[in-house]
Residue, then its C-alpha position, 0 to 999 in steps of 0.5 A: x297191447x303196444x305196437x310200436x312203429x318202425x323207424x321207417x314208419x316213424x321218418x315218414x310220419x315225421x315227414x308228413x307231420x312237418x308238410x302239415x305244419x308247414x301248410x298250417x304255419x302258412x294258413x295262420x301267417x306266423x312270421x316264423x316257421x316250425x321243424x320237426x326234429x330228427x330226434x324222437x320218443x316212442x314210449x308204448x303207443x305214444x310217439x312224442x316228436x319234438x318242433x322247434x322254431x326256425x329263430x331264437x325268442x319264440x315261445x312255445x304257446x306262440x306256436x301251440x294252436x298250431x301244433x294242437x291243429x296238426x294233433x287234431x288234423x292227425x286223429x280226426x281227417x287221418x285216424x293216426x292216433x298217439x301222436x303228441x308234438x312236443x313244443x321246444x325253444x330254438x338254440 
């Protein structure tokens, strides 16, 4: 059965996401930090949120330990399930 989140659901845990990326950017030392997009996809109980770098070059398996580390932190310490970061380049 598919349960969709709100919109209001959905900007706060795209709030949360960004604080945990952005403690997680600081714990690994990247020299670049990682934005949640205002843009999303929710399709059935996946909700997909797009993270782009801060700068131009970065590729995406540069960062992609950190996402998978958010995803995990998510599911193990929070119980949010459904939740995929979808890597993206800068413009």
């Amino acid at each position: 059965m598919s349960q969709e989140k709100t919109h209001d659901e959905i900007e706060e845990l795209r709030k949360h996401v960004q604080e945990l990326l952005n403690m997680q950017v600081r714990q690994t030392g990247l020299a670049f930090t990682l934005k949640v997009l205002d843009e999303y996809i929710q399709q059935e109980d996946w909700l997909y949120l797009v993270v782009i770098p801060d700068q131009q070059g970065v590729r995406a398996y540069d960062y992609a330990k950190v996402l998978t580390d958010v995803e995990n932190k998510l599911r193990r310490d929070e119980h949010v399930e459904g939740v995929l970061l979808v890597p993206a380049l800068a413009a």
